[in-house]
N, C-alpha and C positions, 0 to 999 in steps of 0.2 A: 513504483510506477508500474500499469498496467499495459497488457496491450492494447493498442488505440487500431480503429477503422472505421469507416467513414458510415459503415453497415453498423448501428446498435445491436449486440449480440441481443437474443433471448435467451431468458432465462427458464429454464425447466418449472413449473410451477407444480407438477406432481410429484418433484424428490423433496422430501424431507432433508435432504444433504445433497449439495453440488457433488456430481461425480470426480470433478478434479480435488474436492476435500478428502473423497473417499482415495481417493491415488496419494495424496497427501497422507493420509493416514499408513495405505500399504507401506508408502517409502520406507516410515518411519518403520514399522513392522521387519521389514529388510536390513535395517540398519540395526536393530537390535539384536536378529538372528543371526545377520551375516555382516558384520562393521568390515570397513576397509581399515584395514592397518599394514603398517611398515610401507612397503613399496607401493603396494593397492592406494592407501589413502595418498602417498607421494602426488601418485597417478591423477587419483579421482579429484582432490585438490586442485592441479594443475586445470581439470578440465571446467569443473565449476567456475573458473576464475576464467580461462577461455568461454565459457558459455553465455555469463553475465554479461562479458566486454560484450560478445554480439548481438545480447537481446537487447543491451541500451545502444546499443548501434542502429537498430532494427526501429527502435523507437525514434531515436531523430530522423532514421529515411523518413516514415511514414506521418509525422506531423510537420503541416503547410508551416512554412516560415512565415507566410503572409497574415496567415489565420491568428497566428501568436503574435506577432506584431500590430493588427488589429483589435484583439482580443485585451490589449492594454487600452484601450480607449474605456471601457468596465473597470477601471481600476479601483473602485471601489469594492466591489465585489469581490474581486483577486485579494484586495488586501482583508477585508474580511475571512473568507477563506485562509489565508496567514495567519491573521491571529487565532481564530479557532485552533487549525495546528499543532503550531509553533507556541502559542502563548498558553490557552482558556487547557487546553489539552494535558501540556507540562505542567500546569498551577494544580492543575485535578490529580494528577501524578504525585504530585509531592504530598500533595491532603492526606494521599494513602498510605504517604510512610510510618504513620502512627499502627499499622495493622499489623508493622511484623515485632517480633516474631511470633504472635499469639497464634495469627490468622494466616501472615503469608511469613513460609521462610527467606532472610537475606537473598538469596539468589533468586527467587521467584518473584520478591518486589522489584529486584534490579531487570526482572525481564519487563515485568508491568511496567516501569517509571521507563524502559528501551522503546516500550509499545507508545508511550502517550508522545515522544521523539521523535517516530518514523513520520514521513509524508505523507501526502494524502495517496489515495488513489486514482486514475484516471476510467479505465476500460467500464467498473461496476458503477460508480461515478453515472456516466456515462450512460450505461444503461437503464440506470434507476433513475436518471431526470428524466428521458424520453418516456419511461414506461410512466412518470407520472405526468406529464405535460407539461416538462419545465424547457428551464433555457438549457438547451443542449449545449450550441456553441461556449456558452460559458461555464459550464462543468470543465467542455474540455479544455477551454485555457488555463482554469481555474486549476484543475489536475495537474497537468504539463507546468507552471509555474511552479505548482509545491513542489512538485518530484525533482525540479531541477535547484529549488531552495535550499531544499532536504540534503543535497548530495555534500553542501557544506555548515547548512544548521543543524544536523542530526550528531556529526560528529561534535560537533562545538558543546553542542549541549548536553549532550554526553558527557565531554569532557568537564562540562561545567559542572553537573547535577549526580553524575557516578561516580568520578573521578577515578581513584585507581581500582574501582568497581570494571571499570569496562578495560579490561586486560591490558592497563597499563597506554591509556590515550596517549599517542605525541603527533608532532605535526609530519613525522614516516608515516603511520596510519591515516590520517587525512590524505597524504598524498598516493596513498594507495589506493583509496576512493576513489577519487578522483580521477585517477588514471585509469581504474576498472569502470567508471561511469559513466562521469562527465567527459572525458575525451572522447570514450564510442560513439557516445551521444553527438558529438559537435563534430565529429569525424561523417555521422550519419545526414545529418545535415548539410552538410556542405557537398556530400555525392549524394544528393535525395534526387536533384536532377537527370542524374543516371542510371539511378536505382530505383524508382519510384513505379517505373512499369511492371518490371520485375518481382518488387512487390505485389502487385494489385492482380497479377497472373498466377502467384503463389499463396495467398492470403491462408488458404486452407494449412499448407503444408507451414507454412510460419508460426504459422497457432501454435501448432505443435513443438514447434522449437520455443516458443517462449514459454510453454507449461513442461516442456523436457527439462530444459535450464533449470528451474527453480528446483524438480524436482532433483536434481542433481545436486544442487545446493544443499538439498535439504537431507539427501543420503550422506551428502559429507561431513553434513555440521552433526547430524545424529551421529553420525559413526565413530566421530572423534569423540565427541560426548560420552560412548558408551564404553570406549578404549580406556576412558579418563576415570570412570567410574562414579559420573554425576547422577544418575539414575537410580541410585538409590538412597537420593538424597530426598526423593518425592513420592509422597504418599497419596493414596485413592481420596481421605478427607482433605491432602492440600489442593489436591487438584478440584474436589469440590469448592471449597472456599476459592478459587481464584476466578472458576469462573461464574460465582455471583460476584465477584466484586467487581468484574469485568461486565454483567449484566447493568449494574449499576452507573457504572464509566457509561456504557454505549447509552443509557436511559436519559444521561445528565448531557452529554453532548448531544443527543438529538431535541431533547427539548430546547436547551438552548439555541441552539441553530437557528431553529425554526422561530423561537417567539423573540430570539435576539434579533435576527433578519428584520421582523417585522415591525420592529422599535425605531432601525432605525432608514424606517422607511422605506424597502426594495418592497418590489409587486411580486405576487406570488408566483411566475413563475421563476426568475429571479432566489425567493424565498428555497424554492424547492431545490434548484442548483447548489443553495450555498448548504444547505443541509444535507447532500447528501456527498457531496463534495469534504464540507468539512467535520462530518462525523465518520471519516472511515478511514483507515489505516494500511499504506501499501504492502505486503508480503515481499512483491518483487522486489521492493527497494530496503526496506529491512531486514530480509537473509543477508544480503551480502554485505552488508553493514556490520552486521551482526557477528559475521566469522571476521572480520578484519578487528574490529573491537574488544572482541569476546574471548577469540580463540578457543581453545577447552570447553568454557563455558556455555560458549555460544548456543547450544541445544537447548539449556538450560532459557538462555536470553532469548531465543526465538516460538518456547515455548506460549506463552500469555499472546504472543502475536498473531501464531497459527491458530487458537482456539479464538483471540477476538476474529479473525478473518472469519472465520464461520459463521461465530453468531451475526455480525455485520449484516451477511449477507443473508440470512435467511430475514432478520429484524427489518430490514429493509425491501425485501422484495414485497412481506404484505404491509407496510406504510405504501409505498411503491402503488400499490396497486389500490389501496384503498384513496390513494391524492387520486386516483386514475379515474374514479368513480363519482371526484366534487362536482355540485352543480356547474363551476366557474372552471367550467375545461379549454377554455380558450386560450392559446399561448400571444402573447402579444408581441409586438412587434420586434425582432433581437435586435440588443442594444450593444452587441461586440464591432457590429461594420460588418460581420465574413458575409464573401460573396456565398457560401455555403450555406448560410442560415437558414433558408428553403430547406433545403435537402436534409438539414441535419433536425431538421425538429419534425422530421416521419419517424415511429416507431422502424 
C-alpha cells in the first residue's frame, strides 16, 4: 500500500530514476557496509515493526470511509483489479518456475513468485490514472481494496505456492501481519475523525515518515541478510537475467490489462485505472510481509520487488504520458458515487 492524498503527486519527468529509488538503493549500500547486528538489529527490528504499524495507521486516517464504501458501487472493476493481482499475476509466477535453476536461482525465483503475491499499489496508481486522464476515484478504491486483500491473501498464498520456501508459514505469522497492518489500519480508521486535520496540516512532514519507514524496513531486512551471508549467493549475470524476466512479467500484465479491460467492455477511462492499478506491485506492503515470512532470507525475497518497483515506475510514467496525449482525452463521467470525483480527476 502506498501513500494516499487527495493532491495527485507529480512525478519528476527529467530523472531517469525516482530519487526515493536512488535512497532505496543508498539504504541498501548502508546495510552492506554497516549491517545491524546483535543488539543494533534487536533495536532496529523492533523499530521497523513500530514504523509499519504507524504508516498503515497513517493510511486508514487518511482514506474517506465514505469514498470506499461508495467506491463498491464499481465492483466490477475492483473485482477485475483482484484477479489481475491475486490470480493472472500468481498464474504468470508459476509459468516462470521452469527458469530455475538455469536462469533464476531457487531463492531469486522465490522472491519473483513473492513479487507476483504482493498487492497492488495505491499512491503511483493514483498518480498515473490522473496523469493519463483516467478514473482516478477508482484507482483509488481499487488500490485501497487490494492493499487491504493482500494483508491476508498474500500470506495464504504464499503459504500455498512457497510453502516452507517462505521461512516456515503458520497461522503466528499471519497473525503477525495482521496485527502489524490490518489492526493500524482499522485503528486508523476509526480515529480518522480526529485525526484527519492533523493530517492535512502535516501532509509534507508525513510523507516523509511513510518513505522513512520503508526505508527502515529495508535497512533491516538487508542487514540481517548480509549477517546471514545470502549475498553471495547472487551474481551480476543473475541479477541480469531477473530483470528481463521481470521486464517481460510488467510487458505481459500491461498488455493484458489494457486489451483484457477492453474485452470486457469498461470505457477507456476505466481501462486506464484498471491497468495501471492492476499491473503494479506495492513495496510498502511487501517489505513487511516479506521479513515476517522470509526472515534471513527476506533481502533475498524482497529483492525482484524493489527492482520491479523501479522498472513499474519509470515503464509507466511514459505509457502515462503518452494515454495523456490520445485524441479522446475526455474523462467521463465517475461511476464510483464519490462526492470527490470533481476534484479527484484534476491532475
Amino acid at each position: 500500500m502506498e501513500h494516499m492524498s487527495r493532491r495527485t503527486p507529480r512525478l519528476p519527468s527529467w530523472l531517469p530514476i525516482d530519487p526515493y529509488i536512488l535512497a532505496l538503493l543508498g539504504t541498501v549500500a548502508l546495510a552492506a557496509l554497516l549491517p545491524a547486528s546483535g543488539r543494533a538489529a534487536e533495536v532496529a527490528g523492533g523499530a521497523s515493526t513500530g514504523a509499519v504499524a504507524l504508516l498503515f495507521f497513517l493510511y486508514g486516517a487518511r482514506l474517506s470511509t465514505r469514498e470506499a464504501l461508495d467506491g463498491l458501487r464499481h465492483w466490477r472493476l475492483h473485482v477485475t483489479v483482484l484477479a489481475a493481482t491475486f490470480v493472472v499475476f500468481p498464474l504468470l509466477g508459476l509459468a516462470a518456475r521452469g527458469l530455475q535453476p538455469a536462469v533464476l536461482t531457487p531463492e531469486l525465483y522465490s522472491g519473483l513468485l513473492f513479487l507476483c503475491l504482493v498487492p497492488s499499489t495505491i499512491q503511483s496508481s493514483i498518480a498515473f490514472t490522473s496523469m493519463a486522464r483516467g478514473n482516478v476515484p477508482a484507482a483509488i478504491c481499487a488500490g485501497s481494496f487490494s492493499s487491504l486483500a493482500g494483508i491476508v491473501l498474500t500470506p495464504l498464498l504464499a503459504a500455498l505456492l512457497l510453502g516452507g520456501t517462505a521461512g516456515g508459514f503458520s497461522a503466528d505469522s499471519l497473525l503477525r501481519i495482521v496485527l502489524q497492518l490490518l489492526v493500524p489500519f482499522l485503528a486508523g480508521q476509526l480515529l480518522r475523525r480526529w485525526v484527519a486535520r492533523f493530517l492535512v496540516r502535516h501532509k509534507k512532514v508525513l510523507g516523509y515518515v511513510d518513505r522513512g519507514s520503508i526505508l527502515l524496513v529495508v535497512y533491516t531486512a538487508f542487514s540481517e541478510g548480509m549477517t546471514a551471508g545470502v549475498w553471495q549467493q547472487v551474481t551480476p549475470v543473475r541479477l541480469g537475467a531477473l530483470l528481463a524476466v521481470e521486464a517481460v512479467l510488467l510487458a505481459a500484465m500491461l498488455t493484458l490489462t489494457w486489451f483484457g479491460a477492453k474485452r470486457l467492455g469498461f470505457g477507456r477511462a476505466d481501462r486506464i485505472a484498471i491497468q495501471f492499478a492492476g499491473s503494479k506491485k506495492s513495496l510498502a506492503a511487501g517489505l513487511p510481509m516479506a521479513t515476517v515470512l522470509f526472515g534471513a532470507q527476506a533481502s533475498l525475497a524482497v529483492l525482484p520487488l524493489m527492482l520491479f518497483h523501479q522498472m513499474q515506475l519509470m515503464v509507466c510514467a511514459v505509457i502515462a504520458k503518452r494515454r495523456s496525449h490520445d485524441p479522446d482525452r475526455t474523462v467521463p463521467a465517475v461511476r464510483t458515487g464519490t462526492r470527490a470525483s470533481t476534484a479527484l480527476q484534476t491532475r
